[in-house]
C-alpha positions as CSV (number, residue, x, y, z in Angstrom):
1,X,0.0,0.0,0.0
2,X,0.8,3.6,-0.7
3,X,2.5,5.4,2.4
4,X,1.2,9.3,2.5
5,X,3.8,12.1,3.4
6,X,4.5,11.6,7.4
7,X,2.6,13.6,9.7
8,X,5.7,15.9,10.8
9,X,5.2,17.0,6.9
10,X,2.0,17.4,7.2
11,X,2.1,19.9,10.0
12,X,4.3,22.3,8.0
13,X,3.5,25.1,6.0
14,X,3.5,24.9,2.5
15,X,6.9,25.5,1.1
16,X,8.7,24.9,4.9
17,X,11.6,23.0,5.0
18,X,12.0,20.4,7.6
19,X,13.9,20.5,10.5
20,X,17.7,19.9,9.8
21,X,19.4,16.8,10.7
22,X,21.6,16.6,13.7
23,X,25.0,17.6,13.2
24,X,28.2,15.1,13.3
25,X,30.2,15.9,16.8
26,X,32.6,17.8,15.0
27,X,29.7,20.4,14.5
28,X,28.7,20.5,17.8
29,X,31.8,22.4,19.3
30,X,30.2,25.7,17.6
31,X,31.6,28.5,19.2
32,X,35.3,27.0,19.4
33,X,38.4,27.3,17.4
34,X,41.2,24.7,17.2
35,X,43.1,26.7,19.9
36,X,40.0,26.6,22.0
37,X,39.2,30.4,22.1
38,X,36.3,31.9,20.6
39,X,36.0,35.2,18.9
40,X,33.7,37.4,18.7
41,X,31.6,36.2,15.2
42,X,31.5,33.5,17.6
43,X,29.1,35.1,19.8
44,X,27.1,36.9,17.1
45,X,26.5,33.3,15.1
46,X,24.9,32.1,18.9
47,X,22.9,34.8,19.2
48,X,21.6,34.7,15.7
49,X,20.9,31.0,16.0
50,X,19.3,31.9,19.2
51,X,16.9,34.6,17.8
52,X,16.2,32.3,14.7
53,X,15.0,29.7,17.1
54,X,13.3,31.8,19.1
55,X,11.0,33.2,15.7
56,X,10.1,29.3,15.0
57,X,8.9,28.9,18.1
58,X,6.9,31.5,17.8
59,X,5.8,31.3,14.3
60,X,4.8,27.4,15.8
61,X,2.6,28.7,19.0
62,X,0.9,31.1,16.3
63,X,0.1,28.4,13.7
64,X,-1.0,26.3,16.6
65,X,-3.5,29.1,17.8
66,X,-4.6,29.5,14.3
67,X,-5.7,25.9,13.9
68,X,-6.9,25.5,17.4
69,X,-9.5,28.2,16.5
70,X,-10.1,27.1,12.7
71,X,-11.1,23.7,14.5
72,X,-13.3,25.4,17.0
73,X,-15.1,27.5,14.3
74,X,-15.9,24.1,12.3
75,X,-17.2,22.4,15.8
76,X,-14.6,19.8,16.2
C-alpha cells in the first residue's frame, strides 16, 4: 500500500523545510576554534541561532493558535 507524506510534513507550511538533521560531533563544538578560544563572530552566530530559534517557536505557538481556532469554528 501507498504510504502518504509523514505527519511531521503534514504539519508544516506549504513551502517549509523540515527541521535539519543533527549535526556530526565535530559540529557540535560551535563557538570553538582549534586553539579553544572563541571570537567574537562567535558570539554573534549564537545569538543569531538563538533569535532564529526563538522566531520558529513562535511562528509554531501562532500556527498552533490559528488551527486551534479554525477547529473550534468548524465544531470539532
Amino acid at each position: 500500500p501507498a504510504v502518504g507524506p509523514s505527519p511531521q510534513r503534514l504539519c508544516q507550511p506549504h513551502g517549509a523545510e523540515p527541521a535539519p538533521a543533527p549535526r556530526d560531533p565535530r559540529a557540535l563544538q560551535t563557538g570553538k576554534r582549534r586553539d579553544g578560544k572563541p571570537n567574537s563572530l562567535d558570539l554573534t552566530f549564537h545569538l543569531l541561532r538563538e533569535f532564529l530559534e526563538m522566531s520558529r517557536e513562535e511562528r509554531l505557538a501562532q500556527k498552533a493558535l490559528s488551527n486551534k481556532l479554525l477547529l473550534q469554528s468548524i465544531g470539532k
